[in-house]
C-alpha beads as a LAMMPS data file, in Angstrom:
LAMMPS data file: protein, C-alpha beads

249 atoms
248 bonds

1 atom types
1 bond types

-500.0 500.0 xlo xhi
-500.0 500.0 ylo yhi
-500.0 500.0 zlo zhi

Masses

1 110.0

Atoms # bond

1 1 1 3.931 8.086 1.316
2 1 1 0.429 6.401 1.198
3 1 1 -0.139 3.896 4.174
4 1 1 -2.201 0.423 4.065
5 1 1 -5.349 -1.138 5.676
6 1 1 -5.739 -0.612 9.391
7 1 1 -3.149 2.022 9.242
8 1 1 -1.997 5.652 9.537
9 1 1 0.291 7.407 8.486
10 1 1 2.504 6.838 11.202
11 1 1 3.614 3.958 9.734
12 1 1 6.106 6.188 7.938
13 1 1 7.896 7.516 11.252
14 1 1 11.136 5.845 10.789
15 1 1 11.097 4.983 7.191
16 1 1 10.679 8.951 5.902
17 1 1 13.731 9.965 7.658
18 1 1 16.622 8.284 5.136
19 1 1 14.509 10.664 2.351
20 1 1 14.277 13.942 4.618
21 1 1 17.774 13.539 4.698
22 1 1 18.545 12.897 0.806
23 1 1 16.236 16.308 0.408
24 1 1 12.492 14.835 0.115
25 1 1 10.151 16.588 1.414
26 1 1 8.148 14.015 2.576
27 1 1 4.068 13.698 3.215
28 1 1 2.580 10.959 5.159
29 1 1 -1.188 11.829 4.952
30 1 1 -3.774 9.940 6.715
31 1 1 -6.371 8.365 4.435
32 1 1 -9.979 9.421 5.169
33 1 1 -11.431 8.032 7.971
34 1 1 -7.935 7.058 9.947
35 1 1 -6.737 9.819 11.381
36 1 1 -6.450 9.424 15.256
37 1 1 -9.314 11.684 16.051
38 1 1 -11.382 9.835 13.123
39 1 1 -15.244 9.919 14.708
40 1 1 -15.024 5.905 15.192
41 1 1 -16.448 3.789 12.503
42 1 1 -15.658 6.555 10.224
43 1 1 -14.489 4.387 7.555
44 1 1 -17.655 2.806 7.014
45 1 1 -18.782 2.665 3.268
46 1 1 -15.440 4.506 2.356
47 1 1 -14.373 3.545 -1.583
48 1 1 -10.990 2.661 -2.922
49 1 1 -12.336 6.142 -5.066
50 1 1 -12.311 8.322 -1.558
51 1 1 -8.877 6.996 -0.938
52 1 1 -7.254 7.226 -4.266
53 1 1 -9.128 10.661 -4.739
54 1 1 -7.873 12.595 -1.469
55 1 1 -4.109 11.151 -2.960
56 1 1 -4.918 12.513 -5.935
57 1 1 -5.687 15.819 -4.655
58 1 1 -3.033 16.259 -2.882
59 1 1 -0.364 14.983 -5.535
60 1 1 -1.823 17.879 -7.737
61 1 1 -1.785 20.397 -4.605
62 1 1 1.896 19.894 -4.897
63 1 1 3.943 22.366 -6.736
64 1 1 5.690 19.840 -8.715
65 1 1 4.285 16.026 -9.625
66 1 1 5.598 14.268 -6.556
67 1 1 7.320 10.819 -6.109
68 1 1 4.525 8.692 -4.662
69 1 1 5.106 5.685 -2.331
70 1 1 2.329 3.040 -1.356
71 1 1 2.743 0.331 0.923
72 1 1 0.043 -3.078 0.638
73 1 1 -3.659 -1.681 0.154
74 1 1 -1.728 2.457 -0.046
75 1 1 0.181 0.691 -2.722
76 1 1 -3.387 0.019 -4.658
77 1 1 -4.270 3.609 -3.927
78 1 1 -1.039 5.282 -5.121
79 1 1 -1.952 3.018 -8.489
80 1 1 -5.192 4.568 -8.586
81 1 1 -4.151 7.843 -7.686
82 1 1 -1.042 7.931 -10.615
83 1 1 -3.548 6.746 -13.179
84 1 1 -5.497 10.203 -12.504
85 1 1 -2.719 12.865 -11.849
86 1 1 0.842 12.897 -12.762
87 1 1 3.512 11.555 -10.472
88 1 1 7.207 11.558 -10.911
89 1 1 7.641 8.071 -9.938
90 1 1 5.796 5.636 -8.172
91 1 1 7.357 3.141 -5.353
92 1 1 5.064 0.125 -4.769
93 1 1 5.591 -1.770 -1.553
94 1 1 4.737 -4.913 -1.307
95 1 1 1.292 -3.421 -2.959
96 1 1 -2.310 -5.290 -3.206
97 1 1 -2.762 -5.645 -7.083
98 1 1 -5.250 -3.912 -9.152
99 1 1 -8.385 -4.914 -10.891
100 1 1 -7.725 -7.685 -12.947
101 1 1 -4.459 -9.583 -11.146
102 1 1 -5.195 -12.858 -9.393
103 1 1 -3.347 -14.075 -6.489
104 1 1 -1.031 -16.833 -7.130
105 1 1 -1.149 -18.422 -3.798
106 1 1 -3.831 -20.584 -1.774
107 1 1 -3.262 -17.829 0.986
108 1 1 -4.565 -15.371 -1.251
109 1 1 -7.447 -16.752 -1.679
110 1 1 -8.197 -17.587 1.681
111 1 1 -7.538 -14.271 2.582
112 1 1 -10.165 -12.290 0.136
113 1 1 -12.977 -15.172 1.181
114 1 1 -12.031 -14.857 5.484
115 1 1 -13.939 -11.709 5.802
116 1 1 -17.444 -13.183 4.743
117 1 1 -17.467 -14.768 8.258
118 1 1 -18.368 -11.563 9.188
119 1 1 -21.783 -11.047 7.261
120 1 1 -21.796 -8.263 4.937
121 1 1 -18.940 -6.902 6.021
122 1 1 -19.116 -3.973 2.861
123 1 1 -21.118 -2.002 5.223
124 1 1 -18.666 -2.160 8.306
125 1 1 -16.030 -0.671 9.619
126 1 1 -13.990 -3.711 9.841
127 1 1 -11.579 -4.129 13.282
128 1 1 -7.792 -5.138 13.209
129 1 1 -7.202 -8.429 14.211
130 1 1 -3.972 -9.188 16.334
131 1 1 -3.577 -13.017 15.429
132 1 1 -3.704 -12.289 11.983
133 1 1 -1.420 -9.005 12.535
134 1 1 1.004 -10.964 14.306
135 1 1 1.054 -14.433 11.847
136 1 1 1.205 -11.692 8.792
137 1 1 2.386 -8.268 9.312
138 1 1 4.459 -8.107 12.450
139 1 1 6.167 -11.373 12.063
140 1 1 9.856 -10.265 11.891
141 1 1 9.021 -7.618 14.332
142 1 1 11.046 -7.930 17.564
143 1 1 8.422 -9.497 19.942
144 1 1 8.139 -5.916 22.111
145 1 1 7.149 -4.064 19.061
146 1 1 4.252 -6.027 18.254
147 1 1 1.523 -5.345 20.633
148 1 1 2.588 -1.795 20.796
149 1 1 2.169 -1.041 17.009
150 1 1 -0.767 -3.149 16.695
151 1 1 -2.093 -0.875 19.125
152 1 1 -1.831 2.038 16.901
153 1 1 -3.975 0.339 14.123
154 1 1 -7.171 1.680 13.347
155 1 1 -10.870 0.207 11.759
156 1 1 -10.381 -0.125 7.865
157 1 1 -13.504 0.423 5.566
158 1 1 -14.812 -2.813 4.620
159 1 1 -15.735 -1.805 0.960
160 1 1 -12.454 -1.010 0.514
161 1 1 -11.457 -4.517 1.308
162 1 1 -14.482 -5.585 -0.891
163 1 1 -13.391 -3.673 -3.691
164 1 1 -9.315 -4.549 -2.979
165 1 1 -9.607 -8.766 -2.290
166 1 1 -12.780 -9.197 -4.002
167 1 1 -12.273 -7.371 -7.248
168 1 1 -13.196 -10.026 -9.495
169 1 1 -17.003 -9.786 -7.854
170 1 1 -17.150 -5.856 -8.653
171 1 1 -18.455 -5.310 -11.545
172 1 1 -17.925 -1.670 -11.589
173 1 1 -14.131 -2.340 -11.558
174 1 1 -13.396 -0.022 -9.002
175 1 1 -9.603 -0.727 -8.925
176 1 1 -8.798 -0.671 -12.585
177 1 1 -5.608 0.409 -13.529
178 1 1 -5.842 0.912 -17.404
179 1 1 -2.247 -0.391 -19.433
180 1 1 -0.837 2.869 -20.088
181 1 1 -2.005 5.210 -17.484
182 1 1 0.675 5.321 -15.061
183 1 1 3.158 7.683 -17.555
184 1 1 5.919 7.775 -14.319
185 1 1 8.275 4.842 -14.189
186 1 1 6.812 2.113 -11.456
187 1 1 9.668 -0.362 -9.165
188 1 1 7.769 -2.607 -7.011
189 1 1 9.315 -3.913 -3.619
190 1 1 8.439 -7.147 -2.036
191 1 1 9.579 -8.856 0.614
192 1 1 10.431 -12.566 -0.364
193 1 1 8.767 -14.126 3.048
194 1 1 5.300 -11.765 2.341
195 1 1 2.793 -14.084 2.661
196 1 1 0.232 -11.537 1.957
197 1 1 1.119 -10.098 -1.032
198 1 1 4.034 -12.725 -2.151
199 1 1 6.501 -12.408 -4.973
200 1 1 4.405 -14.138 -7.720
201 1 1 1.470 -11.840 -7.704
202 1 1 3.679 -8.948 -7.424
203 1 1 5.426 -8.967 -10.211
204 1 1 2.082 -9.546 -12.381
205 1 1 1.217 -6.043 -10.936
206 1 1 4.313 -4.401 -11.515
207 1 1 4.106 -6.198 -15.251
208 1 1 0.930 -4.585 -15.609
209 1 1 2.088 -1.106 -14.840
210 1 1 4.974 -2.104 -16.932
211 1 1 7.502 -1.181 -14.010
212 1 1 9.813 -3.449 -12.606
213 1 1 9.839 -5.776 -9.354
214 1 1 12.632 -6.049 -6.820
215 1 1 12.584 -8.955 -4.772
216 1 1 14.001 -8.692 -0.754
217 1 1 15.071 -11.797 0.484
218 1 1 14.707 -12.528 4.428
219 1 1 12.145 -9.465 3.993
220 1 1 7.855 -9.947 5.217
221 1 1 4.759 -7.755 4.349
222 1 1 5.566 -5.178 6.861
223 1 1 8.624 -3.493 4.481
224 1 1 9.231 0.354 6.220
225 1 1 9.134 -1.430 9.641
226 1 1 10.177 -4.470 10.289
227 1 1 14.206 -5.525 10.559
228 1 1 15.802 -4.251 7.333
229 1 1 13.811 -1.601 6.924
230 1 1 16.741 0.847 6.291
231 1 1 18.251 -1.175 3.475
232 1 1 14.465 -1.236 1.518
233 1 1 14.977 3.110 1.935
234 1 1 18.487 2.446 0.504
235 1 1 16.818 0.336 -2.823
236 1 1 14.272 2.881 -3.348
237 1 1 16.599 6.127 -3.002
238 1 1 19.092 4.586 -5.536
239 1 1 16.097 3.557 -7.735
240 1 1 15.262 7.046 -7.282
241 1 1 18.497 8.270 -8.134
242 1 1 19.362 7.018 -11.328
243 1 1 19.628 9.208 -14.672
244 1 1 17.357 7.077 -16.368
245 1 1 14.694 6.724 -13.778
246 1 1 12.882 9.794 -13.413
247 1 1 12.106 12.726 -16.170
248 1 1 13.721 15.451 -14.512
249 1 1 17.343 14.785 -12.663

Bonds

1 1 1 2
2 1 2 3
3 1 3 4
4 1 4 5
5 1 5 6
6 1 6 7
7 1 7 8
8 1 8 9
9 1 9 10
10 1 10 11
11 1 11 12
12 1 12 13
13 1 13 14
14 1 14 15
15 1 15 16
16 1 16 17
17 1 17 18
18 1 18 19
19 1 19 20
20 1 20 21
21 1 21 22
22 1 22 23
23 1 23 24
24 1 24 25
25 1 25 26
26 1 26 27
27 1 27 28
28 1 28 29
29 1 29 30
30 1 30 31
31 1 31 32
32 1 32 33
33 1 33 34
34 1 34 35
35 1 35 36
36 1 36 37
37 1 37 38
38 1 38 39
39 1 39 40
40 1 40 41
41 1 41 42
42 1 42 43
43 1 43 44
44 1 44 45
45 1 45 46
46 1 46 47
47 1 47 48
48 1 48 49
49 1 49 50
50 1 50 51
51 1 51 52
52 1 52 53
53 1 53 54
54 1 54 55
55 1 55 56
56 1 56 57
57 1 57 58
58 1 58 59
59 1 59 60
60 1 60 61
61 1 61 62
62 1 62 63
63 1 63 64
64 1 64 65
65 1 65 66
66 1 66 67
67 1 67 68
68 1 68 69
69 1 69 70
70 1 70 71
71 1 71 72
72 1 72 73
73 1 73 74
74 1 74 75
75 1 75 76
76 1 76 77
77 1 77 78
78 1 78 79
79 1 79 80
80 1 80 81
81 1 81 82
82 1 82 83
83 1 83 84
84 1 84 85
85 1 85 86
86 1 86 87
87 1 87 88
88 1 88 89
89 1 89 90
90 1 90 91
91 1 91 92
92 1 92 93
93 1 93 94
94 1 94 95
95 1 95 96
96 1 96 97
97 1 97 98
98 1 98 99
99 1 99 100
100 1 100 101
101 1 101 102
102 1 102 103
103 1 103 104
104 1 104 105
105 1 105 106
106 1 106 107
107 1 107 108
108 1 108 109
109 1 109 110
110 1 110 111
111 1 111 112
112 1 112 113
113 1 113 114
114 1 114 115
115 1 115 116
116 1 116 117
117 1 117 118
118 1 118 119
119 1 119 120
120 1 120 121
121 1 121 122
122 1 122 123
123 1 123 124
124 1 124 125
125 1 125 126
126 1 126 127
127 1 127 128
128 1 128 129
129 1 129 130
130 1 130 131
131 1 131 132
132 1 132 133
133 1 133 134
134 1 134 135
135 1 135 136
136 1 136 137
137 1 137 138
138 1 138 139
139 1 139 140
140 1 140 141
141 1 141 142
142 1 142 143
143 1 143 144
144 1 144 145
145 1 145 146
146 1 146 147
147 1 147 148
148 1 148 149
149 1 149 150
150 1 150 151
151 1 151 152
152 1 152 153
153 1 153 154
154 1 154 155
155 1 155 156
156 1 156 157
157 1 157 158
158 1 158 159
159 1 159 160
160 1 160 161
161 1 161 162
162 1 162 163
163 1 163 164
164 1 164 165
165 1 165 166
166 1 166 167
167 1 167 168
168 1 168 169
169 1 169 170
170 1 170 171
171 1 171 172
172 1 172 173
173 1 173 174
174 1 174 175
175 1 175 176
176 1 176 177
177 1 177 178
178 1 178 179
179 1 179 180
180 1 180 181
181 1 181 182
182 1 182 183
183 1 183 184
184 1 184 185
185 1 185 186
186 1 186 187
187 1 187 188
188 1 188 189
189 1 189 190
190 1 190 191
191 1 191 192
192 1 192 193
193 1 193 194
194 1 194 195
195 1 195 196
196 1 196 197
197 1 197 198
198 1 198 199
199 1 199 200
200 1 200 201
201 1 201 202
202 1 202 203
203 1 203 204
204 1 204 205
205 1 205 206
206 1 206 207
207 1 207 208
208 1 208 209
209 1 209 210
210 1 210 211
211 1 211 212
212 1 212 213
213 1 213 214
214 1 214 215
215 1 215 216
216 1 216 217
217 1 217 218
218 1 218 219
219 1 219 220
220 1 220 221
221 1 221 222
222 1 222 223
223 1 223 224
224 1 224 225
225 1 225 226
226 1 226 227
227 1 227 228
228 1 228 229
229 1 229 230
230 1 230 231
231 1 231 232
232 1 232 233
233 1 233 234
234 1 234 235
235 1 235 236
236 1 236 237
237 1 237 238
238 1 238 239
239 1 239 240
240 1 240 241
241 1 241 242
242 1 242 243
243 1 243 244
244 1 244 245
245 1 245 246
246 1 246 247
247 1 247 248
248 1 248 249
């Protein structure tokens, strides 16, 4: 289970157990440059490559090709990391889209140009930020939970942003996912309140990867935490479970 921006894989705490218990095994790395005892500013100058490449590594460690889940900018990497090992099946939650897929919404936009208030902020290791948290991420969290998860967020590389909201300024295409690549069958998640990565623009990913897209109502951004969080385990283990699904039963 691959995490997203400002993250760790904590995120996965709750949401792992409904697999453990089917028989997963389950793996929550951290990306580089987010584990807790990360040196800080770590993340600085970190590629959507390092990310998808430690995934990648460790999907071939595995004895078998693993079922990979990626939540929002973990969802990009699991993409990346698919198209360069073989996977079982992939699990996109509510993921940031690959090279090549516009957003469909004016929030979208004013998301991947926000950042530029902060200079160059490529070279930084960028800060969470707990208004934006709260309006985006933890707004169907009960109102306890919010400042104590947000408090658990970590700096997140702000090339990888770059490279993730700006793709359409990188000319080395650094989040490409080629038609074809992704040989495992793809089901994409997402939450029909996400304002971050909303319905319209997920689909066109999951289109791309020619997998399918499962839309949550009452569901946000923040899909293996926030209220209903058990029932998006439920969708994916019975996705999982199907003959047809995966190659091996």
């Amino acid at each position: 289970m691959v995490h997203g921006a400002f993250c760790a894989g904590w995120v996965f705490e709750d949401f792992r157990k409904p697999f453990e218990h089917a028989g997963h095994g389950v793996i929550t790395p951290d990306l580089p440059g987010h584990a807790p005892n990360a040196r800080p500013g770590s993340v600085a100058g970190l590629s959507m490559r390092d990310y998808a490449k430690a995934v990648a590594r460790l999907c071939a460690d595995q004895a078998s090709p693993p079922i990979l889940i990626g939540h929002s900018l973990g969802g990009l990497v699991a993409q990346l990391a698919a198209a360069a090992t073989p996977v079982e099946a992939l699990i996109l939650l509510a993921p940031s889209a690959p090279w090549g897929v516009p957003g469909a919404t004016m929030e979208e936009g004013i998301t991947a140009m926000s950042l530029y208030a902060l200079g160059p902020f490529w070279l930084q290791a960028i800060e969470p930020d707990y208004p934006a948290a709260r309006r985006y991420l933890f707004d169907r969290l009960p109102k306890a939970a919010r400042r104590a998860t947000f408090k658990r967020m970590t700096a997140e590389s702000g090339l990888a942003l770059w490279e993730t909201l700006n793709w359409w300024l990188d000319p080395q295409a650094t989040t490409l996912v080629r038609a074809g690549a992704i040989k495992a069958p793809v089901l994409a998640l997402v939450g029909a309140d996400d304002a971050i990565h909303p319905p319209t623009t997920v689909r066109s990913t999951a289109s791309r990867l020619g997998g399918e897209t499962r839309v949550l109502p009452g569901m946000g951004h923040w899909l293996m935490g926030e209220p209903g969080w058990e029932a998006v385990a439920e969708v994916c283990l019975a996705w999982l479970a199907e003959p047809r699904t995966l190659n091996a039963a």
